[in-house]
ROROGU-57791 format. One record per atom (N, C-alpha, C): x negated, z negated, y; residue in three letters. Coordinates in steps of 0.02 Angstrom, whole numbers, padded with zeros to 5 digits, always signed. Layout:
N
XZYAla...
//
This chain:
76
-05737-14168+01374Unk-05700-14137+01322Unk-05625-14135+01339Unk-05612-14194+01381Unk-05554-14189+01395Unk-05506-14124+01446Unk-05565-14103+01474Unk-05551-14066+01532Unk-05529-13966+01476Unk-05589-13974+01431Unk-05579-13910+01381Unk-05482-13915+01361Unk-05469-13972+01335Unk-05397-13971+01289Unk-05335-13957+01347Unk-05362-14010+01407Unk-05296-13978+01475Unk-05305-13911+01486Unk-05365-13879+01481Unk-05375-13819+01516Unk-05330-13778+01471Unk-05330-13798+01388Unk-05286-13758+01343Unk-05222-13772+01362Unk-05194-13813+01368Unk-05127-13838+01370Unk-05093-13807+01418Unk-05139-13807+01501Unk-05131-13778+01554Unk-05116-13686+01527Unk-05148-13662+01493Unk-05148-13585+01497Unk-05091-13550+01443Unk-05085-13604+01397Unk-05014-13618+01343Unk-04956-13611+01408Unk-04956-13660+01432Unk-04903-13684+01479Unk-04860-13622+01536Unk-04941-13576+01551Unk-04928-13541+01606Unk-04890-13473+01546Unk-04922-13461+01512Unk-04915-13413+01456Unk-04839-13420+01447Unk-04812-13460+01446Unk-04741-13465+01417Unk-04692-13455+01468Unk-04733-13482+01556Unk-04697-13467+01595Unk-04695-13400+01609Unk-04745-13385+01601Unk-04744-13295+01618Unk-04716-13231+01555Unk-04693-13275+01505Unk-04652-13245+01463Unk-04568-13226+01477Unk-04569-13317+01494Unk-04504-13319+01520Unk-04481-13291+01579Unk-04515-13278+01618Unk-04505-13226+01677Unk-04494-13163+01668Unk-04530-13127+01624Unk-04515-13060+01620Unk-04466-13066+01579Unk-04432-13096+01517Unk-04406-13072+01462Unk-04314-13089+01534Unk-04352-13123+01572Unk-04274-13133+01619Unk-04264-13085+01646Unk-04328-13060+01680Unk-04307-13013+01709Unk-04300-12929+01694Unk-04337-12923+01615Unk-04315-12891+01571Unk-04339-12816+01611Unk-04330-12764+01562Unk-04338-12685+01577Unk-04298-12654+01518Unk-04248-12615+01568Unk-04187-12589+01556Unk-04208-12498+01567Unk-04218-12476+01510Unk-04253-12405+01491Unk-04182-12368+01511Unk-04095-12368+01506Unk-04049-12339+01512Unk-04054-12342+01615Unk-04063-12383+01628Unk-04051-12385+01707Unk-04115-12332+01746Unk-04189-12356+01718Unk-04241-12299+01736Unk-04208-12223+01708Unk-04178-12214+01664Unk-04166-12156+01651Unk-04124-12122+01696Unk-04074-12170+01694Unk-04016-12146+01756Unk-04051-12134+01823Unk-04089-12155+01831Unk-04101-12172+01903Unk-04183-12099+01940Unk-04192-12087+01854Unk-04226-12022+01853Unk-04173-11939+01858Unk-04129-11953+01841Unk-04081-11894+01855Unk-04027-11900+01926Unk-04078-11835+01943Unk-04041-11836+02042Unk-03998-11787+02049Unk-03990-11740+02002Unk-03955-11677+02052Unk-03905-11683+01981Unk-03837-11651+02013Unk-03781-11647+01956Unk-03751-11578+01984Unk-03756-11558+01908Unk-03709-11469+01913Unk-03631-11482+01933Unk-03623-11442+01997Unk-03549-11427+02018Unk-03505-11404+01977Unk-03530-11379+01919Unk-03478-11361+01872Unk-03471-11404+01840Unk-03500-11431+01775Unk-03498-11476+01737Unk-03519-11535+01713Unk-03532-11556+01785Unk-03542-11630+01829Unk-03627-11656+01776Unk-03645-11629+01747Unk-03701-11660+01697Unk-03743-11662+01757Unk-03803-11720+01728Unk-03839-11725+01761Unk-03918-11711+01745Unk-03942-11700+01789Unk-04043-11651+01777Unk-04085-11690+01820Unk-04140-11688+01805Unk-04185-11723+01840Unk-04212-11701+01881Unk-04227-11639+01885Unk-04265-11576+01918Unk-04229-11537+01944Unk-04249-11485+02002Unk-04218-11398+02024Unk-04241-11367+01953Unk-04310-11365+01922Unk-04306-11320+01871Unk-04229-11307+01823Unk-04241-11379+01806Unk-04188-11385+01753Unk-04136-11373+01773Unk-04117-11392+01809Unk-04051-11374+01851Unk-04028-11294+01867Unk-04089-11275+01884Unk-04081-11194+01856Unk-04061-11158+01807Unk-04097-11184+01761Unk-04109-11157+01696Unk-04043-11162+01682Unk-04026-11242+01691Unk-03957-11237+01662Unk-03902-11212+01682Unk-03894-11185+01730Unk-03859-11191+01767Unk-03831-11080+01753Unk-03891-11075+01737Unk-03923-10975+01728Unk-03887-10983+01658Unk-03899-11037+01614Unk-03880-11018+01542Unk-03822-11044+01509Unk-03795-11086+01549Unk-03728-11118+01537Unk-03670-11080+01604Unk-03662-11062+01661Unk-03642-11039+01688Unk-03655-10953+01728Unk-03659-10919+01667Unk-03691-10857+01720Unk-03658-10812+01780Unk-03579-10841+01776Unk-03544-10809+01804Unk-03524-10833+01878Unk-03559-10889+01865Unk-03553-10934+01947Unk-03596-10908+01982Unk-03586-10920+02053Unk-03627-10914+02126Unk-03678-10959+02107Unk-03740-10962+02119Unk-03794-11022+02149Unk-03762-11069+02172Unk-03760-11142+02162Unk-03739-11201+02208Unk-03787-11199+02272Unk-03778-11208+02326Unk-03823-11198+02377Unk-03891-11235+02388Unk-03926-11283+02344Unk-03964-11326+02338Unk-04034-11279+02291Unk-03964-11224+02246Unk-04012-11179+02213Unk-04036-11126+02253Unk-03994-11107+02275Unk-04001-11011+02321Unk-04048-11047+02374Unk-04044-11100+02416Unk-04100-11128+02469Unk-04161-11157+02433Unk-04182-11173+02378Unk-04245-11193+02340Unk-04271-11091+02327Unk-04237-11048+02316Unk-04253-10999+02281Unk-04289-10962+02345Unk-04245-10951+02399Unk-04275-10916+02455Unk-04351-10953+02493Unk
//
């Protein structure tokens, strides 16, 4: 019987350590986000995650600009 109550104590024990590990080492949703946006418009430095988007935005917020060259070489 004795061996049942350590076995609890033991899995309590580990449980708390493996709490305390992650809550240290934590997940930071602002840094994945950042770290999902790669390309930034030459005009107005914002940043996109994608060529789509980067298009898009780029067609509907700037129509009077050239292609940045990352666009005109994805397009050809």
């Amino acid at each position: 019987m004795a061996r049942g109550h350590q076995k609890v104590q033991s899995q309590q024990k580990n449980l708390e350590k493996q709490q305390k590990l992650k809550k240290a080492q934590g997940h930071d949703q602002k840094k994945a986000a950042a770290a999902a946006l790669v390309h930034q418009c030459t005009v107005c430095k914002s940043m996109m995650g994608d060529l789509k988007t980067y298009r898009q935005h780029f067609e509907n917020k700037h129509p009077g600009k050239a292609l940045p060259d990352v666009l005109a070489a994805e397009q050809a």
